[in-house]
LOSE-109725 format. One record per residue (C-alpha): residue in one letter; x negated, y, z; residue number from 1. Coordinates in Angstrom, 2 decimals. Example, Ala and Ser with C-alpha at 12.3 -4.5 7.8 and 13.67 -1.06 7.14 Angstrom:
REM residues 2
  code        u        v        w  pos
     A   -12.30    -4.50     7.80    1
     S   -13.67    -1.06     7.14    2
This chain:
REM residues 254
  code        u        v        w  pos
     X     2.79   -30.77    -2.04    1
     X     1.45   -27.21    -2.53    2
     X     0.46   -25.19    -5.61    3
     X     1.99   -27.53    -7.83    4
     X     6.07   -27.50    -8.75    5
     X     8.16   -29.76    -7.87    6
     X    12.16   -30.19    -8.20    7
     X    13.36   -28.99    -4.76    8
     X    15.34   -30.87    -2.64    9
     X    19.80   -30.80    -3.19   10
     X    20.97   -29.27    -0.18   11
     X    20.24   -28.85     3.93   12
     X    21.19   -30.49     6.07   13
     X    19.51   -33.21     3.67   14
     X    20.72   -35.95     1.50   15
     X    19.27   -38.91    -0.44   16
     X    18.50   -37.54    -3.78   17
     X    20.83   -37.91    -7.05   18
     X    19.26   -40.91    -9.33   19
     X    18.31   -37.89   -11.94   20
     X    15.97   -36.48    -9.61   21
     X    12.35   -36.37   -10.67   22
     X     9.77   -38.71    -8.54   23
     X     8.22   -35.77    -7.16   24
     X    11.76   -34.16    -5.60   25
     X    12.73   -38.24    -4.03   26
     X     9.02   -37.56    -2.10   27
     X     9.71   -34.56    -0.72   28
     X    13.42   -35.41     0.59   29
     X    12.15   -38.45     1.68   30
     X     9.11   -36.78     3.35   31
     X    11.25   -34.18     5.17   32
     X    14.28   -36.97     6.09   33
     X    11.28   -38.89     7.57   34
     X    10.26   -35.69     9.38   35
     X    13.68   -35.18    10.94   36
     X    14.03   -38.87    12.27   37
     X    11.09   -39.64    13.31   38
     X     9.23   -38.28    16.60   39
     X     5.98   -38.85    17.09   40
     X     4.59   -39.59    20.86   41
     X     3.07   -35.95    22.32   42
     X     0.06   -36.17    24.36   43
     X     1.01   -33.18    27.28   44
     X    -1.43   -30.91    27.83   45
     X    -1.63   -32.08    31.38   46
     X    -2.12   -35.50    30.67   47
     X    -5.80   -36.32    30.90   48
     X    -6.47   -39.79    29.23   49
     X    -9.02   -38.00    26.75   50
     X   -10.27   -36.59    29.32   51
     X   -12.40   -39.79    30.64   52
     X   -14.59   -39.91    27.45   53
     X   -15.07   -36.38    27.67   54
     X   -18.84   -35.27    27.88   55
     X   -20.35   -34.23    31.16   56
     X   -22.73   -31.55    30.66   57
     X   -19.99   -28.71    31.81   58
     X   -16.64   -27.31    32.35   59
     X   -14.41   -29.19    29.53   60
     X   -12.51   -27.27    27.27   61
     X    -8.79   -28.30    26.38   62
     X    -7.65   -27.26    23.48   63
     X    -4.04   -27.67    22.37   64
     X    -3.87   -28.87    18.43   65
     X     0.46   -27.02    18.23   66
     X     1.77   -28.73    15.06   67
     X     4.06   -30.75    12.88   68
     X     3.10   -33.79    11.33   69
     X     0.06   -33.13     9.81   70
     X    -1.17   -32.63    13.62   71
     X     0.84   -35.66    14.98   72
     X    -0.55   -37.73    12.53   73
     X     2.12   -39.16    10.63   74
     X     1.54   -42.78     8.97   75
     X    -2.17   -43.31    10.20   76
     X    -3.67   -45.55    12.70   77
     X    -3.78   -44.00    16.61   78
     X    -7.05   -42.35    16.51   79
     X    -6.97   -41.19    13.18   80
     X    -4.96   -38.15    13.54   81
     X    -6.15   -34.73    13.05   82
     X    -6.68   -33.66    17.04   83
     X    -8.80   -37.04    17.34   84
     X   -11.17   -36.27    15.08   85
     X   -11.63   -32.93    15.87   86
     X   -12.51   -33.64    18.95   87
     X   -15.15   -36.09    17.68   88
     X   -16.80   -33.72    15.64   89
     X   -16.79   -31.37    18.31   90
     X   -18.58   -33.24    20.67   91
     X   -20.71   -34.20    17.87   92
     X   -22.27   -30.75    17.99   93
     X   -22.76   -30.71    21.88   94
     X   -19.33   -29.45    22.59   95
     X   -17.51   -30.30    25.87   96
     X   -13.82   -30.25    24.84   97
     X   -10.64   -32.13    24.84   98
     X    -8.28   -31.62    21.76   99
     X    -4.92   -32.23    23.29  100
     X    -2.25   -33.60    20.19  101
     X     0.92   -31.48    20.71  102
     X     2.48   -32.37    16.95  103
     X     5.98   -33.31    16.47  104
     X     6.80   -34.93    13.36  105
     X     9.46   -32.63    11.12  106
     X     8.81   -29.28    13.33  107
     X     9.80   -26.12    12.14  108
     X     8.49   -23.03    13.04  109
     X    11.87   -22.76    15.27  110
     X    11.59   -26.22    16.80  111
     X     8.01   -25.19    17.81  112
     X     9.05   -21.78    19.09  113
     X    12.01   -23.67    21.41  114
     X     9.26   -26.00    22.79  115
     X     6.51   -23.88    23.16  116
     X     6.83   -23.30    26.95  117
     X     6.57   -27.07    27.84  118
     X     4.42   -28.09    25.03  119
     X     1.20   -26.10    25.82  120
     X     0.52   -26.62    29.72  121
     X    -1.18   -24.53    32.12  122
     X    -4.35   -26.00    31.94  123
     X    -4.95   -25.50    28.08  124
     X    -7.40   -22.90    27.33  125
     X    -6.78   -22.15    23.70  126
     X    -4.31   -23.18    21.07  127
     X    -4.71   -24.21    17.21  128
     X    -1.47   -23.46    15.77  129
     X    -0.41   -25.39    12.33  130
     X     3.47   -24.81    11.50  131
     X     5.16   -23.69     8.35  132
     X     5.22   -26.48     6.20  133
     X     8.32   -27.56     7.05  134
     X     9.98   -24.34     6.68  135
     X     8.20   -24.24     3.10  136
     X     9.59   -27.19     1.95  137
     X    13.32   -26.15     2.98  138
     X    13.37   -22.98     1.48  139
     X    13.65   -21.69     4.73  140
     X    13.45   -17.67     4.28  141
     X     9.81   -16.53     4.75  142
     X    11.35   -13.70     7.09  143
     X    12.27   -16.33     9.69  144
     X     9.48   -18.00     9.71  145
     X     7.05   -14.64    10.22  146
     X     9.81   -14.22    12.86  147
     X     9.28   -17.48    15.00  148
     X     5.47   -17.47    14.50  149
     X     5.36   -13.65    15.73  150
     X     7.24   -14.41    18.86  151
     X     4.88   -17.79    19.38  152
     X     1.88   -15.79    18.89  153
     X     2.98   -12.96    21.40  154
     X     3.82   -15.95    23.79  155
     X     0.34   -17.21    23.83  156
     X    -1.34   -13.52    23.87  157
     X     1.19   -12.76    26.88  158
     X    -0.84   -16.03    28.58  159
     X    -4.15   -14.38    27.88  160
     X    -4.84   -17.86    25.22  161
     X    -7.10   -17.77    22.41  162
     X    -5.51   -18.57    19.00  163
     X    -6.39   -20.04    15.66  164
     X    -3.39   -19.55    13.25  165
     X    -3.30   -22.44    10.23  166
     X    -2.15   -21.02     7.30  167
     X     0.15   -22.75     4.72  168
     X     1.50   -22.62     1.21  169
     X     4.77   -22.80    -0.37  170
     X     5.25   -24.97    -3.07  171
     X     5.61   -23.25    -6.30  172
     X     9.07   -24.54    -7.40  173
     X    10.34   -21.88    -5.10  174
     X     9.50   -19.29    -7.33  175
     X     6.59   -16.68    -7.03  176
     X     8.12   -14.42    -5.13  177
     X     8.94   -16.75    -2.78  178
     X     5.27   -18.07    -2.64  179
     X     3.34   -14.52    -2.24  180
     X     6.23   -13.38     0.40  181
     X     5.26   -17.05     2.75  182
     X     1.37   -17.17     1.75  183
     X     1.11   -13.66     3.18  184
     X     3.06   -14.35     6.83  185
     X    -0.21   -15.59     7.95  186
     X    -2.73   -13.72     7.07  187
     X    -0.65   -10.53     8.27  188
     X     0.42   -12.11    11.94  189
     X    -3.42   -13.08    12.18  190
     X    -4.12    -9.31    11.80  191
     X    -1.10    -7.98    13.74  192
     X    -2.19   -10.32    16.66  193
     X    -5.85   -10.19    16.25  194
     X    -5.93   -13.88    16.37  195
     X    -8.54   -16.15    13.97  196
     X    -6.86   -17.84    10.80  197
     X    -8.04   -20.55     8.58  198
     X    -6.12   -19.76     5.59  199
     X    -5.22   -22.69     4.50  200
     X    -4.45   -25.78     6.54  201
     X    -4.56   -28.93     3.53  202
     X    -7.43   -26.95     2.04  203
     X    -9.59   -29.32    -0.36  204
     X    -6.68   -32.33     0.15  205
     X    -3.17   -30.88    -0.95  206
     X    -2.01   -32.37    -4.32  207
     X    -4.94   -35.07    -4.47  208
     X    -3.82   -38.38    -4.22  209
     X    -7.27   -39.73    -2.74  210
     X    -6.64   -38.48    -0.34  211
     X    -3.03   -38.32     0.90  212
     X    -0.55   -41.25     1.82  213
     X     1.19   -42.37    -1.17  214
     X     4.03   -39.98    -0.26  215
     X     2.00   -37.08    -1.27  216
     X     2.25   -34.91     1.42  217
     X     0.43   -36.12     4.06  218
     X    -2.94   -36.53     4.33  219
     X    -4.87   -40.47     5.24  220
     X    -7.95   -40.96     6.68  221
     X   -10.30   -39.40     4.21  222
     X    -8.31   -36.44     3.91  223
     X    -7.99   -35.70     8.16  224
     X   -11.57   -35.62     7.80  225
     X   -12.03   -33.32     5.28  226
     X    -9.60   -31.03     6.98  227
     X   -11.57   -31.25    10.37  228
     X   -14.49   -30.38     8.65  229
     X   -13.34   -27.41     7.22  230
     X   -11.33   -25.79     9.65  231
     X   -14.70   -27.09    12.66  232
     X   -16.55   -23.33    11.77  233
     X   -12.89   -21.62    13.15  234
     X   -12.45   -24.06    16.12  235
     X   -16.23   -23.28    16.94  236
     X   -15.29   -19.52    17.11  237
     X   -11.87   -20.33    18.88  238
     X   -14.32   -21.69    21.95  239
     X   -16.60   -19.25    22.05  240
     X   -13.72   -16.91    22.84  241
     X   -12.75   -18.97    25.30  242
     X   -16.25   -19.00    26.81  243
     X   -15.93   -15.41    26.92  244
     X   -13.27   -14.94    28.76  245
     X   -14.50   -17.59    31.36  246
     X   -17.28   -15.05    31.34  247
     X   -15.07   -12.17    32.05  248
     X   -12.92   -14.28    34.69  249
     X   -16.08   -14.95    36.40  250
     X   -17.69   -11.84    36.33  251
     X   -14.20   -10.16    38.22  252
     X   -14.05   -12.79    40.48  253
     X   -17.50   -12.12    41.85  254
């Protein structure tokens, strides 16, 4: 899906491909068409059925996993998804924490933006946010998107909630100028913000076919995994700031 070139798709809104269109262009119109129709069940932040399996040696954590579908899971098994095994590495290493799945199949940065407010609930105490691809695979200008993310990003600072921005790539039939002006939204709004960033997202599973769906784009089993385990070191920093501002919350109350 990413670093490699592909034929991009006709037109938006989006239409089933012409019958000259390369393999690779019918995947990603039929990835993003599939994006658009489908919706994918959101666990609210509020809700608290991960809650019960949750370990008991302190105050739990919630963390909100803010994404599209390669949060929500698309095409694997419940359980499988990226928040679920997160969490189970997590607790693997003794942490006490409850990653919350807030992905929506075919988000864009501006869908997530318009359902920010009622995504992320008041009891979440940090947020991993992982949007962009979708606007990547449009086209969609690289301005807008560094728009949307900056205003979700000053949303969450404004609630005092610690951040980890995942980075994305464009795909590079977009051009190069078009890749180095989306690549660098993220690392710059991670500055601007002062917010942790995993660069990027699919890191070690974009383009390999072990370990994607056979659409291409999104990753199965094997490759969820391999994305938890690179982006744990992050999430492991993201709750020790939230320990410290529990910390700081106690300290003022006292």
């Amino acid at each position: 899906m990413f670093g490699r070139k592909m034929k991009p798709p006709r037109s938006v809104p989006l239409r089933l491909p012409q019958s000259h269109m390369g393999m690779a262009a019918v995947l990603i119109n039929l990835a993003l068409i599939t994006g658009l129709l489908i919706t994918t069940v959101v666990t609210m932040p509020g809700a608290h059925a991960q809650d019960a399996a949750a370990p008991q040696n302190g105050e739990i954590i919630r963390v909100v996993a803010f994404g599209d579908s390669l949060t929500a899971g698309y095409g694997l098994k419940p359980g499988q998804a990226f928040p679920d095994v997160l969490q189970m590495a997590l607790r693997s290493r003794g942490h006490t924490v409850a990653v919350i799945n807030a992905g929506v199949s075919g988000d864009t940065t501006a869908a997530g933006l318009a359902r920010l407010d009622w995504a992320i609930g008041e009891d979440a105490d940090a947020v991993i946010v992982e949007l962009g691809a979708n606007d990547a695979l449009r086209g969609q200008s690289p301005d807008e998107t560094r728009a949307n993310l900056d205003k979700i990003l000053q949303r969450l600072s404004a609630r005092g909630l610690p951040v980890l921005l995942a980075g994305m790539r464009a795909p590079e039939n977009w051009g190069s100028d078009y890749r180095d002006r989306f690549n660098a939204v993220f690392n710059e709004l991670a500055a601007k913000h002062g917010v942790l960033l995993y660069p990027f997202f699919l890191d070690g599973v974009a383009t390999d076919p072990k370990l994607n769906l056979s659409d291409g784009l999104h990753p199965n089993p094997r490759g969820v995994s391999i994305i938890a385990a690179g982006i744990l070191p992050k999430v492991e920093d993201l709750l020790a700031r939230v320990r410290a501002r529990r910390e700081v919350q106690t300290n003022a109350a006292r």
